[in-house]
Structures are given as C-alpha cells and as structure tokens.
Residue frames relative to the residue before (quaternion, step in Angstrom):
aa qw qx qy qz dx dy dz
X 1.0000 0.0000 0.0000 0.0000 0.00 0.00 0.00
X 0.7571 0.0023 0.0776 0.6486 3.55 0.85 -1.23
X 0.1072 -0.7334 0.6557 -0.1441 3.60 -1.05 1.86
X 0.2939 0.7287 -0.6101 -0.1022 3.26 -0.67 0.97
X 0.7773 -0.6204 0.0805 -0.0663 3.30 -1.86 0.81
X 0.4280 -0.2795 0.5149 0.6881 3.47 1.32 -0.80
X 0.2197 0.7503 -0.5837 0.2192 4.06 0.71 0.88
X 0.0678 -0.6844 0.7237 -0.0561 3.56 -1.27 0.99
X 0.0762 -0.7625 0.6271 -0.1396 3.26 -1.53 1.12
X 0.1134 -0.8462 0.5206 0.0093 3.08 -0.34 1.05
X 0.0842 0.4938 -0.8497 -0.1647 4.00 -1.13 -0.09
X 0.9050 -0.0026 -0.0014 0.4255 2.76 -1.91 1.84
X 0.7394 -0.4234 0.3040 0.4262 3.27 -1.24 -0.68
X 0.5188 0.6543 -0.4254 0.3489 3.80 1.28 0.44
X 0.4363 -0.7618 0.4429 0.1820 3.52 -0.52 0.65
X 0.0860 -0.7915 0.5989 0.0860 4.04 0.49 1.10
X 0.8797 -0.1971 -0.0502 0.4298 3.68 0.22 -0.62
X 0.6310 -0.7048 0.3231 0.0266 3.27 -1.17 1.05
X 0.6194 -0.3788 0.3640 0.5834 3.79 0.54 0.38
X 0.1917 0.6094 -0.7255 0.2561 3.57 0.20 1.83
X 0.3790 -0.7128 0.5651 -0.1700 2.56 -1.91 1.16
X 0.5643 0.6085 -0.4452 0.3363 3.88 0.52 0.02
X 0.1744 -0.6064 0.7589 0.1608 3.49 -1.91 0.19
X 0.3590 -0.5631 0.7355 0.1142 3.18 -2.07 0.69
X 0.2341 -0.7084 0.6470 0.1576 3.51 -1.06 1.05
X 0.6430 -0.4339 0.4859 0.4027 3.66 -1.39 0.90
X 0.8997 0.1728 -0.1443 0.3740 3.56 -1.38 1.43
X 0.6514 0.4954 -0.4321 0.3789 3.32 1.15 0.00
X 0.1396 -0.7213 0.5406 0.4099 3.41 -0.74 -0.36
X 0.3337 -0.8291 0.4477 0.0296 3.75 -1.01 1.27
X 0.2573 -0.7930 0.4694 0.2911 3.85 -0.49 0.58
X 0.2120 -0.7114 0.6093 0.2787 3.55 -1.32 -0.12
X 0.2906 0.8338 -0.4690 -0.0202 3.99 0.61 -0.19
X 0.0822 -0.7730 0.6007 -0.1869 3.42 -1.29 0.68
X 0.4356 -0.4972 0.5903 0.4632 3.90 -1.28 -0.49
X 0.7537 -0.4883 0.2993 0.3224 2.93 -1.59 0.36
X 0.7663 0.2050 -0.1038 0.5999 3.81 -0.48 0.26
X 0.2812 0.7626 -0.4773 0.3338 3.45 0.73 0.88
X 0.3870 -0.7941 0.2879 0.3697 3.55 1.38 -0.95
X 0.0551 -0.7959 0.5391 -0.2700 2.79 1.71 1.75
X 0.7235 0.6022 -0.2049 0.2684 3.46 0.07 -1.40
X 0.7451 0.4029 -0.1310 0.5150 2.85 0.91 -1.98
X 0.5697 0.4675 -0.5241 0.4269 3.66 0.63 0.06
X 0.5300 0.5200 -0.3556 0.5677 3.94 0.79 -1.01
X 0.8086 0.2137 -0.2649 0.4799 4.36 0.04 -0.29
X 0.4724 0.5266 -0.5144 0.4847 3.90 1.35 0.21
X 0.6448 0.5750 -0.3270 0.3831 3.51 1.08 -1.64
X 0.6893 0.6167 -0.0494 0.3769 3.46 0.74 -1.35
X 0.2568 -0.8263 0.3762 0.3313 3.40 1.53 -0.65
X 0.0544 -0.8701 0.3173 -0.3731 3.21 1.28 0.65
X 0.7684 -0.0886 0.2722 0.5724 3.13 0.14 -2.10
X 0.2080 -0.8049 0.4666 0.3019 3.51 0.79 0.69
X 0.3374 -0.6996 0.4726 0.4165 3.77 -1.05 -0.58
X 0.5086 -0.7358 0.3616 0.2631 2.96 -0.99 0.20
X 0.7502 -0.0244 -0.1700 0.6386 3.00 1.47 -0.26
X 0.7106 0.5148 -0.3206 0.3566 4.19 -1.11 -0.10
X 0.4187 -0.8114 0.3381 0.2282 3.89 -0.57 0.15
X 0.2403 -0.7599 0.5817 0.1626 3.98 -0.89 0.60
X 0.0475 -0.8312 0.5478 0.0827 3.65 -0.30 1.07
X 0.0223 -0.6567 0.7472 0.0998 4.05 -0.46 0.54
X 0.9357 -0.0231 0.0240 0.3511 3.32 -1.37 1.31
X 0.6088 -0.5367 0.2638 0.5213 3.60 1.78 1.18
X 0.7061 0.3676 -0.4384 0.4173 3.80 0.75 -0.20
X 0.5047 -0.5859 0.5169 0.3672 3.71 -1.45 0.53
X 0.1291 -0.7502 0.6388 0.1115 3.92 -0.96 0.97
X 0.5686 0.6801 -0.3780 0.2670 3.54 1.35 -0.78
X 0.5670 0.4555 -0.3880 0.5661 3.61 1.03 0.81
X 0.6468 0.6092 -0.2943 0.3520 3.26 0.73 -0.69
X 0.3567 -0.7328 0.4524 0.3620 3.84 -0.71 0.48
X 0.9044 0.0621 0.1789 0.3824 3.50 -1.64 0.03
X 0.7774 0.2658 -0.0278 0.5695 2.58 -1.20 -2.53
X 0.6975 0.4212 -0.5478 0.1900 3.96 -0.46 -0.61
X 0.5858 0.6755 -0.0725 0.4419 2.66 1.16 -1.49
X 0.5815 0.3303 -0.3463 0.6578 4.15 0.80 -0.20
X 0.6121 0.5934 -0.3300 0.4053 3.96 0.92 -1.20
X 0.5831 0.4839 -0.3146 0.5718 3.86 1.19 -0.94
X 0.6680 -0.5742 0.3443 0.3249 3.98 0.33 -0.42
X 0.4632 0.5676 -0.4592 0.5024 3.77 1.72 0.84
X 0.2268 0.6867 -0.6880 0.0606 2.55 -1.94 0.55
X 0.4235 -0.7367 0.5246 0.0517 3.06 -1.43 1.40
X 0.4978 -0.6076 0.6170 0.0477 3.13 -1.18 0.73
X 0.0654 0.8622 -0.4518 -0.2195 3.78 0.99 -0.10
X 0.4970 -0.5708 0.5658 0.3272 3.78 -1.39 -0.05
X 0.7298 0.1894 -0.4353 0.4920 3.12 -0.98 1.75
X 0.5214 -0.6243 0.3949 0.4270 3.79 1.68 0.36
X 0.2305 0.7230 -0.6459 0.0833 4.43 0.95 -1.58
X 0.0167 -0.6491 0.7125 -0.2660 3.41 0.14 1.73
X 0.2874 -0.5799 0.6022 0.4675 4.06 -0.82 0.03
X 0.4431 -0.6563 0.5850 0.1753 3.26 -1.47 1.09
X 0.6604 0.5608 -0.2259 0.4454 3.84 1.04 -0.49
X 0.6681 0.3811 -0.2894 0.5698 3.17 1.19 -0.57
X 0.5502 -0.5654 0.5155 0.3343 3.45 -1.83 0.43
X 0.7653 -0.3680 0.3486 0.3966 3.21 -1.78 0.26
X 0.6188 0.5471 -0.2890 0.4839 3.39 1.11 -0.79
X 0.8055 0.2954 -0.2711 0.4363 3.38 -0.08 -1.13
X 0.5762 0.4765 -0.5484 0.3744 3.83 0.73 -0.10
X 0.5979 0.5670 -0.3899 0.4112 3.57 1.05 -0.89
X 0.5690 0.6323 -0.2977 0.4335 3.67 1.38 -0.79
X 0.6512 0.4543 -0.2831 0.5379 3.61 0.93 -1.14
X 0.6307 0.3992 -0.4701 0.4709 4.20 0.59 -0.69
X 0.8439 0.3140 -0.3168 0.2983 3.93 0.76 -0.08
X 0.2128 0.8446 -0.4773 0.1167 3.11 1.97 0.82
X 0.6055 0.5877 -0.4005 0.3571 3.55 0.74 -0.67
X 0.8138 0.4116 -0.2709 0.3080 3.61 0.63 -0.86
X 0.0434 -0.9051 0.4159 0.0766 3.25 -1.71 -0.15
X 0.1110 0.6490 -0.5680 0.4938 2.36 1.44 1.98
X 0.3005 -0.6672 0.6796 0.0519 3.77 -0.85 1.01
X 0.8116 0.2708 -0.3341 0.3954 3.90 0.29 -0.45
X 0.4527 0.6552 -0.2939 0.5286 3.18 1.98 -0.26
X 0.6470 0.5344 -0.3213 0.4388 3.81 0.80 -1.13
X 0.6068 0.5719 -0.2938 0.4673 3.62 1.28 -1.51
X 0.7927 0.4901 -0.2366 0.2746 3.31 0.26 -1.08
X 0.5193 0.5566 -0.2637 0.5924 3.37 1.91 -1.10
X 0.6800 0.4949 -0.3644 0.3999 3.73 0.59 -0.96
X 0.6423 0.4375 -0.3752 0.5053 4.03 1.06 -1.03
X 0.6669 0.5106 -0.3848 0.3828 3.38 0.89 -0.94
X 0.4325 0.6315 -0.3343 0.5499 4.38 1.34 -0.43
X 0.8440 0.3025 -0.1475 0.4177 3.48 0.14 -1.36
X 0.6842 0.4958 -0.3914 0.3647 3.83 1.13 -0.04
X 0.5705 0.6524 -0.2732 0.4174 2.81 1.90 -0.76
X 0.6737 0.3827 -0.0124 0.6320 3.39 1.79 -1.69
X 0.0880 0.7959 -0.5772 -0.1598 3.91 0.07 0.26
X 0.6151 0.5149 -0.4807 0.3543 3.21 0.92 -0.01
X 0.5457 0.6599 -0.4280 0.2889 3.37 0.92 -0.41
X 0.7224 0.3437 -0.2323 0.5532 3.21 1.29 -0.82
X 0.4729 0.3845 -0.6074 0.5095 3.55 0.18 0.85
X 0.6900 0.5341 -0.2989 0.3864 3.83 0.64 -0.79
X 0.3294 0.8237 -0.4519 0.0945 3.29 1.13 -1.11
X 0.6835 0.4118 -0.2231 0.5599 3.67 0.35 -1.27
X 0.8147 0.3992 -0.3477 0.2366 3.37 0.10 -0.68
X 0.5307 -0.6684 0.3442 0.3913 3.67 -1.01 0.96
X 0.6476 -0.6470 0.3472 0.2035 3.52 -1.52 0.95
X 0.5131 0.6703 -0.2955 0.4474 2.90 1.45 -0.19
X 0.7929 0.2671 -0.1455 0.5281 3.65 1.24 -0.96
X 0.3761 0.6970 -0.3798 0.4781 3.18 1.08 1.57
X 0.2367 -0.7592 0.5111 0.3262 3.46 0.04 1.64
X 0.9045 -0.3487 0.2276 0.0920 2.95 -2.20 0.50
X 0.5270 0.5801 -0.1915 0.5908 2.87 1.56 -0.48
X 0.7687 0.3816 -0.1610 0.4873 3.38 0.13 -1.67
X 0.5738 0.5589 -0.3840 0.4593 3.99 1.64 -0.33
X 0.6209 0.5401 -0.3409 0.4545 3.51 1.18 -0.77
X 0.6407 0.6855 -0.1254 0.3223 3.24 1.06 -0.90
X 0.5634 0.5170 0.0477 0.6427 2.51 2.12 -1.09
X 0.6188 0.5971 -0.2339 0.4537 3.68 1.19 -0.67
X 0.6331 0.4927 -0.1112 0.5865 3.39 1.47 -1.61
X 0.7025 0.5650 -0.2280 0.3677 3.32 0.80 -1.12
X 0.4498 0.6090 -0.3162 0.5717 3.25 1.87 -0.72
X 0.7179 0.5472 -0.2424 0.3556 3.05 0.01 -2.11
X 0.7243 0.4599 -0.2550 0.4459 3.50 0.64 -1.12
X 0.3150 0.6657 -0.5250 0.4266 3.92 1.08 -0.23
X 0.7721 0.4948 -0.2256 0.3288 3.26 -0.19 -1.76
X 0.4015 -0.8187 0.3573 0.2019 3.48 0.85 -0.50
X 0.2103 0.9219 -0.3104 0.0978 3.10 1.62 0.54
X 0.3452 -0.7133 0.5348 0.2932 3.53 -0.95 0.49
X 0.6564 0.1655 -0.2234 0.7013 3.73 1.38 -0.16
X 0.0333 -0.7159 0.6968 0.0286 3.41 -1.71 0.76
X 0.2840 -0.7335 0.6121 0.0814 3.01 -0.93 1.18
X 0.0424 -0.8437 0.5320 -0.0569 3.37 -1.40 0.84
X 0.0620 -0.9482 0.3046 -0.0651 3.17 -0.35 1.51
X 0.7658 -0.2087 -0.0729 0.6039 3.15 0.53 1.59
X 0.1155 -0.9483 0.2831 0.0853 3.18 0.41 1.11
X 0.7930 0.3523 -0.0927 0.4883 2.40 2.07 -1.37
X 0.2039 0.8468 -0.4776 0.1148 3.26 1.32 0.90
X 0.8044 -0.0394 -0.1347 0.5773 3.73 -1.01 0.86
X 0.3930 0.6429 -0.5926 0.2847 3.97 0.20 0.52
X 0.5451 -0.5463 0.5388 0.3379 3.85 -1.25 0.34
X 0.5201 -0.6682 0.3485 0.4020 3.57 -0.78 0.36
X 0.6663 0.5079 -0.4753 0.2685 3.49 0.85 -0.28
X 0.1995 0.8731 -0.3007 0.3280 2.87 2.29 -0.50
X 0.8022 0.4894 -0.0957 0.3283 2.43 0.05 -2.52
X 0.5919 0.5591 -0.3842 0.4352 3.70 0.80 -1.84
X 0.7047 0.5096 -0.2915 0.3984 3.72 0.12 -1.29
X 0.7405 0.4314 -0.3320 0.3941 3.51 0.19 -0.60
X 0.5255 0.7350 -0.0846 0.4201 3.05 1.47 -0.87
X 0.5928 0.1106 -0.1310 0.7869 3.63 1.36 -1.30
X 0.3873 0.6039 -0.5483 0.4298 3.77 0.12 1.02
X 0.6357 0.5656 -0.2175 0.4782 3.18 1.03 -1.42
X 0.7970 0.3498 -0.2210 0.4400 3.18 0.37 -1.37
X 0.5104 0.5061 -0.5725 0.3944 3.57 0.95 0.01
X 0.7486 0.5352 -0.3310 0.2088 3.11 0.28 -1.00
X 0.5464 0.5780 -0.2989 0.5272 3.45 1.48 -0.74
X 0.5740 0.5518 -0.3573 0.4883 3.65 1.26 -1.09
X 0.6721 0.5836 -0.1369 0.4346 3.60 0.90 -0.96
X 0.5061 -0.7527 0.1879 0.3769 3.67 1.49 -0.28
X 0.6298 0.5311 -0.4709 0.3154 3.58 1.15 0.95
X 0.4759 -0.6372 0.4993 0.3437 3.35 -0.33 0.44
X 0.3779 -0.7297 0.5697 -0.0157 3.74 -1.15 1.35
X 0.1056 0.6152 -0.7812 0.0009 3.93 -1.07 0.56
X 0.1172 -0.8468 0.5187 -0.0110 2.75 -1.05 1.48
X 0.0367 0.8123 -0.5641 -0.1437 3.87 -0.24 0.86
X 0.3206 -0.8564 0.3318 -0.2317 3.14 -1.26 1.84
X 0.1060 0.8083 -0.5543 -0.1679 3.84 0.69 0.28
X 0.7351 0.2318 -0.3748 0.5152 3.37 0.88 0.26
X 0.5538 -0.7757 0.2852 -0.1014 2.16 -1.15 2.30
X 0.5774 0.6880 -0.1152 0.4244 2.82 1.51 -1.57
X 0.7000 0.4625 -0.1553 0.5214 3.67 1.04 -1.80
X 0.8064 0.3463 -0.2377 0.4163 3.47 0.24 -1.14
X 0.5476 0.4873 -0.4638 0.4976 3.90 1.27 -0.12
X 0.7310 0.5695 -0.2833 0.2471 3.76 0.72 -0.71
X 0.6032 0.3956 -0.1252 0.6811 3.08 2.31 -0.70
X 0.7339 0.3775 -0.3589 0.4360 3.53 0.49 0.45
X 0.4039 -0.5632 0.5319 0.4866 3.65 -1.15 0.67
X 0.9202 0.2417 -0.0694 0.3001 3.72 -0.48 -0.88
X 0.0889 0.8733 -0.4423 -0.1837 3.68 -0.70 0.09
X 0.1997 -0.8021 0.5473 0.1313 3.73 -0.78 -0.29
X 0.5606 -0.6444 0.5194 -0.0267 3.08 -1.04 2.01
X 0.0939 -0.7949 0.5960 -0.0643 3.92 -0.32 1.44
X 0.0937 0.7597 -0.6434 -0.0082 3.70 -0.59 0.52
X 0.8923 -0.2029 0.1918 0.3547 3.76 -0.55 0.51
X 0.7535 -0.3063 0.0198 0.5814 2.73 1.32 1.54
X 0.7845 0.4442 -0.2308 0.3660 3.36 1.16 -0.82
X 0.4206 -0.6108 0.5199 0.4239 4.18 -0.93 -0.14
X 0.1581 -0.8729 0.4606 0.0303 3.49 -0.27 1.01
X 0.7824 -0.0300 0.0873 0.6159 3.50 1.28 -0.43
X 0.0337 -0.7525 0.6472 -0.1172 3.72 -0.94 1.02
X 0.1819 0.7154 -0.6460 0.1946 3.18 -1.19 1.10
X 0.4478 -0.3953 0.5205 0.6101 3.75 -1.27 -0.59
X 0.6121 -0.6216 0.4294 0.2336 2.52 -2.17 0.58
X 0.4077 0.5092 -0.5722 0.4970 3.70 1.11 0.18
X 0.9605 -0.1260 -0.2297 -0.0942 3.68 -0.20 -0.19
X 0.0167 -0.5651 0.7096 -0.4205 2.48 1.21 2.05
X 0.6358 0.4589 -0.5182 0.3416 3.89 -0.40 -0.44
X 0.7955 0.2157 -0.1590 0.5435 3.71 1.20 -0.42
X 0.4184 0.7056 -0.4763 0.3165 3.20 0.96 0.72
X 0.5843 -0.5800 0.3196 0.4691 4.04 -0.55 0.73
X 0.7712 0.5185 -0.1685 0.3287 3.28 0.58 -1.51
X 0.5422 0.6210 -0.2612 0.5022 3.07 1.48 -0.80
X 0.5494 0.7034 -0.2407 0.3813 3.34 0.86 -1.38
X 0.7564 0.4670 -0.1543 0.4312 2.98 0.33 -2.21
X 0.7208 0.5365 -0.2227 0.3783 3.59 0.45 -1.80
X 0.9523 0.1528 -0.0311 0.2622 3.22 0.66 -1.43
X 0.7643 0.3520 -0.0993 0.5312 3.23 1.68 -0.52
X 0.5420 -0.6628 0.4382 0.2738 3.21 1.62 0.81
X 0.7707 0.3812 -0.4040 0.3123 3.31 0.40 1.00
C-alpha cells in the first residue's frame, strides 16, 4: 500500500532521515518507535508532503506522491493525525470535524462518517458546539483522529497519540486504534511508547538518527533484548 525508498530529508543542510526504506501492507496497522528526535515525525511529514524529500521515492498504491502537495496527497486517501493533536482551538467540535471533510462532497457520505466519529467518541457529540480549544487533552486527541477520520482515509497516520494523556486515557485510545484498523483502514503508528503500539500492531520498525535500524513482527521486537533495554525499560 505504502513503499518508501532510499528517502532523504533534509531541514536546511541537516540530514533528519537517511535512506529509509519500509512499506505498509493494505490492513495492517504498523509501528515506527525510537527515542525522541530520532525521525519518527519527520517520516509522518516526508509521507504527507509536509517535508518533501530531497532525494528517494514514496509510492501509495505503486504511484509516486512524493512530489505531490498536501491537499493531493490527503485527496489520494492519507491522513495524519499530527503530534501535539493542532486541533483549531477557536473552532467548535463541529466545525473542526468540518475542516477534516473540507475536501469532500459526498453529503450522505459526510453524515455517515460524522455518526460513525460520534459512536466511536460520545463525548464528542455531547461537546459538539463546544470550542476545541476548551477540551481536556484527552477529549482533544479524540478530536484529532476524529478529524483525521473526516477525510476518509484508507491509510491514517498517527503521531504520538498518547503523548501527555492519563493511562486510562491512553488504554482507550489505544483499543480505538484497533477499532479502526478492525473497521478497514490501515494505521502507521509513530510511538514512544513502545510497549502499547508493539502489542497492537502486526509489525514494527526501530529508528535511530534518522536511520531504520531493525524490522521485524511486532511480537518479536516486543521480546527482543535490545528492544527491551532501549525501549520498554526492561
């Protein structure tokens, strides 16, 4: 579904990632995990056109997108989830959910994505009216995906979901995820917790300074030593 190439990214003259290389198969959901500033991110804004590369190639569905802007690129069937949630804080629960379906124009489609948002989220729909901005941190993440999911995407990208959430928080978003993959989009998940996102995903991949350092299923990197040590504190 998603192949990228020998991919290079640059801010400026710094090198963020390094001749990466991985592919996502239709339906799986995939991890990305690493230390912080590793170049989790920047792969999720290379994919995304974001950060174009500079050199190597991103195929969605055998075609090259890694030229392509943004809006096309969400228009082909991505979307990101982004790290830090950058919901619009001014707008209501509604109209942010409005902006993840600016692109479309199917009206009985939009309805159907929106009931399908609000069973998953019930709080969203008690919240609906209210602006996104005065939404604890949780109910913003909730609200991030819920966007993301407007767009209809056949791949969703997710970036740190569970950053500063409570754990029960955390659990919930978590079997969220996997509905949704259960539900038919395929998931790339970037993750400092290791532990969660290896346990819900078939596969994962091991980032070190830009680079892909290891790839395996996710049962065992989740029991690999090194893994262990580096990432899950055991």
């Amino acid at each position: 579904m998603l192949e990228l190439r020998g991919v290079n990214t640059f801010y400026g003259n710094i090198q963020a990632l390094r001749d990466v290389s991985l592919h996502i198969r239709e339906g799986e959901i995939v991890t990305l995990i690493g230390a912080n500033g590793a170049g989790k991110s920047t792969t999720l804004m290379t994919i995304c056109g974001g950060i174009p590369p500079r050199s190597g190639q991103i195929l969605f569905r055998g075609q090259p997108i890694h030229a392509l802007k943004p809006n096309r690129i969400v228009a082909l069937g991505i979307s990101q989830v982004p790290e830090g949630r950058l919901i619009f804080p001014d707008l209501t629960v509604q109209e942010n959910l409005d902006m993840g379906a600016f692109l479309r124009n199917d009206a009985r489609g939009i309805r159907a994505d929106l009931d399908y948002v609000f069973d998953l989220f019930p709080i969203l729909a008690q919240r609906r009216r209210q602006a996104g901005g005065t939404l604890s941190g949780g109910e913003q993440q909730m609200l991030a995906i819920s966007r993301a999911i407007m767009a209809r995407p056949s791949l969703l990208l997710l970036d740190e979901p569970s950053l500063g959430l409570a754990p029960i928080i955390i659990q919930q978003i978590f079997s969220i995820i996997e509905k949704i993959n259960a539900d038919g989009a395929t998931v790339f998940l970037v993750e400092q917790n290791a532990n969660q996102a290896l346990r819900i995903a078939n596969r994962g991949y091991v980032m070190e300074t830009g680079r892909i350092v290891m790839e395996d299923d996710a049962a065992t990197l989740l029991s690999n030593e090194a893994v262990r040590k580096a990432y899950l504190g055991m």
